[in-house]
C-alpha positions in Angstrom: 98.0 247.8 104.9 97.4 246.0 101.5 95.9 242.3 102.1 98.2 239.8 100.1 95.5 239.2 97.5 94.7 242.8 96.5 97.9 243.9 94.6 97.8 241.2 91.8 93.8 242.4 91.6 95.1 246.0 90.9 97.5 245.0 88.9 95.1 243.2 86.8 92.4 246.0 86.9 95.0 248.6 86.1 96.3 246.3 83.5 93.0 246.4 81.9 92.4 250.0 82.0 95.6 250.8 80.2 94.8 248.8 77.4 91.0 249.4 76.9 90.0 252.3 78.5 92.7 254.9 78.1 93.1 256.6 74.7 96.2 256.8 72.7 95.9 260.5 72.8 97.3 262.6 75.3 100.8 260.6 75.0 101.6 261.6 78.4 98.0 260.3 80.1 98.8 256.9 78.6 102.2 256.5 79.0 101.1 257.5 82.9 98.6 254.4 83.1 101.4 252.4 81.0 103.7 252.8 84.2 100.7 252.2 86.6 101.0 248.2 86.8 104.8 248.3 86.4 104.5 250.1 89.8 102.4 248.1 91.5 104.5 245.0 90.7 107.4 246.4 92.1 105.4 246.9 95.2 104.2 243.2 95.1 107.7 241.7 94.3 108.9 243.9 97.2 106.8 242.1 99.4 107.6 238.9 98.5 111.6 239.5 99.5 112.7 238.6 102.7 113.7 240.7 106.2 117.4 239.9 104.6 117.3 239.9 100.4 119.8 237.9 99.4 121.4 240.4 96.6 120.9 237.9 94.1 117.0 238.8 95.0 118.0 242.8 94.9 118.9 242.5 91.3 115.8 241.2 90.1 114.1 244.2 91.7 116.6 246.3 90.0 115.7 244.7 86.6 111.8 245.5 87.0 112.6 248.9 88.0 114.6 249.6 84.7 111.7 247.4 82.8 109.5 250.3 84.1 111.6 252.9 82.8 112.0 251.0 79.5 108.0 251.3 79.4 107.7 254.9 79.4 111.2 255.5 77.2 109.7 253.4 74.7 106.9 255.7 74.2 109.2 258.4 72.9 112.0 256.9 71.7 112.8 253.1 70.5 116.3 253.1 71.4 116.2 255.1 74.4 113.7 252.1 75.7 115.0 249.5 74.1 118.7 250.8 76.0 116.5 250.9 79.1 115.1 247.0 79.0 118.4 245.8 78.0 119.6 247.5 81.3 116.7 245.2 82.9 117.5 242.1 81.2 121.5 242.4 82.3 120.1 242.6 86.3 118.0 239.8 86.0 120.4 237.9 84.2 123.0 238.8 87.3 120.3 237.7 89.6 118.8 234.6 87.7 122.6 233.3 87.5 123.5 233.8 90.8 120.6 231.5 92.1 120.9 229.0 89.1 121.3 225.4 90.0 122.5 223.9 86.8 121.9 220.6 85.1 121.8 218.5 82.1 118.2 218.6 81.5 117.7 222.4 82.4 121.0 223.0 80.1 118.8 221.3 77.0 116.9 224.9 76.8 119.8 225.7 75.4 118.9 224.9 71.7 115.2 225.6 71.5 116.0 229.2 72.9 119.0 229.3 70.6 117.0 228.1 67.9 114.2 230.5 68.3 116.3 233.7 68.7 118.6 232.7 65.3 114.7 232.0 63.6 113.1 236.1 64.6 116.7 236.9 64.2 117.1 236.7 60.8 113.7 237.8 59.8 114.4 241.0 61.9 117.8 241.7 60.4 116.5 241.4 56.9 113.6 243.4 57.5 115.8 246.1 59.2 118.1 246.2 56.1 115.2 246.0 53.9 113.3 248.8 55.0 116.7 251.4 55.7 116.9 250.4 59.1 120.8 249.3 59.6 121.7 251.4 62.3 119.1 249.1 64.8 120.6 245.9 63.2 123.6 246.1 66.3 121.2 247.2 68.5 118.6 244.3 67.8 121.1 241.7 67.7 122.2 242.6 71.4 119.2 243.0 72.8 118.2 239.7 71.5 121.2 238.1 72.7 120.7 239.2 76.6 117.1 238.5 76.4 117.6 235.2 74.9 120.4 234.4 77.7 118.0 236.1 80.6 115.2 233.6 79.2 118.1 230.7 79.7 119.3 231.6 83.3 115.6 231.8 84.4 115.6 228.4 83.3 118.5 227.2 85.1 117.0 228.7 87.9 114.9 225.3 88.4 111.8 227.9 89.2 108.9 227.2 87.2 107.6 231.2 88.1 111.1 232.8 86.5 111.0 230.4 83.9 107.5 231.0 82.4 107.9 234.6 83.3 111.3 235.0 81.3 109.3 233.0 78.5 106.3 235.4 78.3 108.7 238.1 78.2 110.8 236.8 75.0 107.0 236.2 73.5 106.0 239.8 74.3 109.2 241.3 72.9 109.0 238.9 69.4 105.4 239.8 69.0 106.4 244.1 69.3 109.4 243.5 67.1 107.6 241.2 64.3 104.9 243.7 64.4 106.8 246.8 64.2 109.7 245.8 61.4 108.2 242.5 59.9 104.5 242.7 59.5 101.5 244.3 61.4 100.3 241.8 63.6 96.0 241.8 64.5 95.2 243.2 68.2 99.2 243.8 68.6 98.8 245.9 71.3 96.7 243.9 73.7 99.4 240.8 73.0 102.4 242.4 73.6 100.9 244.2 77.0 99.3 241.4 78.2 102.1 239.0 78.0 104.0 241.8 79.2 102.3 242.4 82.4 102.1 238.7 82.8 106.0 238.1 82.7 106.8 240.8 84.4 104.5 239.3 87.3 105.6 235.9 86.9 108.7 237.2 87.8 108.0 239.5 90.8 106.2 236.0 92.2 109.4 233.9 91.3 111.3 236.4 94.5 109.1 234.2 97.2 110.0 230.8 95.6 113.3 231.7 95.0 113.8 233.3 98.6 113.1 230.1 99.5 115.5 228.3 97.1 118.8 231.1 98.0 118.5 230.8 101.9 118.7 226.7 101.6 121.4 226.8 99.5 123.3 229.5 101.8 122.1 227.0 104.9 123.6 224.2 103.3 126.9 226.2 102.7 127.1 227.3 106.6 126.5 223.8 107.7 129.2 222.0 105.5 
C-alpha cells in the first residue's frame, strides 16, 4: 500500500512531466499524461474520505471525476470540455453548499468574486463578439456564473483548503480563457496547468478537513 506521503509526490512528479517532458505531438500521448495527475488525485481524495462519506463528501468526488473528463474533452473539443467542467463545478457546488456554514464575514466574498467575474466577463464577451464567436457568449456566461458561485460556496464552507482550492481554480480558468479569446498570455500553458493541478488538490485535501467539519455538525444534530 501507498504511504500517505507518496501520492501528492506523484502527483507532483507526474504534474511535471506532463508539462515539460511530453510533447504536444501525438495528441493522444499527451492528453494520456494530461489525465495522469487527475487520476492520482482522485485516488488521494479517496483516501482522505471517511469509512461512512457523508454524501455531501461523495459529490466532491463526483466533481473531480467530471474535472478529469473535462481535461481530456478539452483536448478535442472546447465545448464538449467546457460542458464537461461545468458538470464538475455543479457537484462541487452541491457538496460545498451542503457543508457550508454561513456568515456575515464569509458572505462578504460575495462582491470581490462578483466583481471579478462581471471584470473577465465583459472582456470575454466582447472579445467573443469581436472575433465571430457569439455562439460561446451563452456558454461563457454560464460557465462563469457556476464557477464563480462554486468559488463562493467553497468559501462559505469556513475551509481554508476548498477555499484556496476553488480560488486557484477561477485563476486557472481566467488565465486559459484570457489567453485563448483576449490575448496570448507568456508561458500560458505552464500557468493554467499548474494552478490547475494545484486547485484541483487543494480540494481533494479539503475532504479530510471537511470530514471532520460534516460529522460534528451531524453529532451536534443527534445530540440536540
Amino acid at each position: 500500500m501507498l504511504k500517505k506521503w507518496m501520492l501528492p509526490i506523484l502527483i507532483v512528479l507526474m504534474s511535471a512531466i506532463y508539462l515539460f517532458v511530453i510533447p504536444p505531438e501525438p495528441l493522444s500521448l499527451k492528453i494520456v499524461f494530461k489525465l495522469i495527475p487527475m487520476v492520482l488525485i482522485i485516488l488521494y481524495a479517496l483516501r482522505q474520505l471517511p469509512a461512512r462519506p457523508a454524501p455531501a463528501m461523495r459529490l466532491i468526488v463526483i466533481g473531480l471525476f467530471f474535472c478529469m473528463l473535462g481535461d481530456g474533452f478539452i483536448a478535442l473539443s472546447f465545448i464538449a470540455g467546457l460542458g464537461a467542467f461545468l458538470i464538475g463545478h455543479v457537484f462541487y457546488l452541491m457538496g460545498f453548499i451542503k457543508m457550508s456554514r454561513i456568515n456575515k464575514s464569509r458572505l462578504t466574498a460575495l462582491l470581490p468574486i462578483g466583481m471579478y467575474s462581471f471584470i473577465i466577463g465583459r472582456q470575454l464577451i466582447a472579445a467573443l463578439q469581436t472575433n465571430g464567436n457569439e455562439g460561446l457568449v451563452l456558454p461563457v456566461v454560464a460557465y462563469m456564473l457556476i464557477i464563480s458561485l462554486m468559488a463562493l460556496s467553497a468559501i462559505l464552507t469556513g475551509n481554508l483548503w476548498a477555499a484556496a482550492g476553488s480560488i486557484l481554480f477561477v485563476i486557472s480558468d481566467s488565465i486559459l480563457s484570457w489567453n485563448m479569446f483576449v490575448s496570448a498570455i507568456p508561458y500560458s500553458d505552464v500557468l493554467i496547468m499548474t494552478t490547475y493541478y494545484s486547485a484541483q488538490f487543494l480540494i481533494a485535501t479539503s475532504l479530510a478537513s471537511i470530514g471532520d467539519t460534516v460529522r460534528y455538525e451531524d453529532g451536534k444534530r443527534i445530540s440536540m
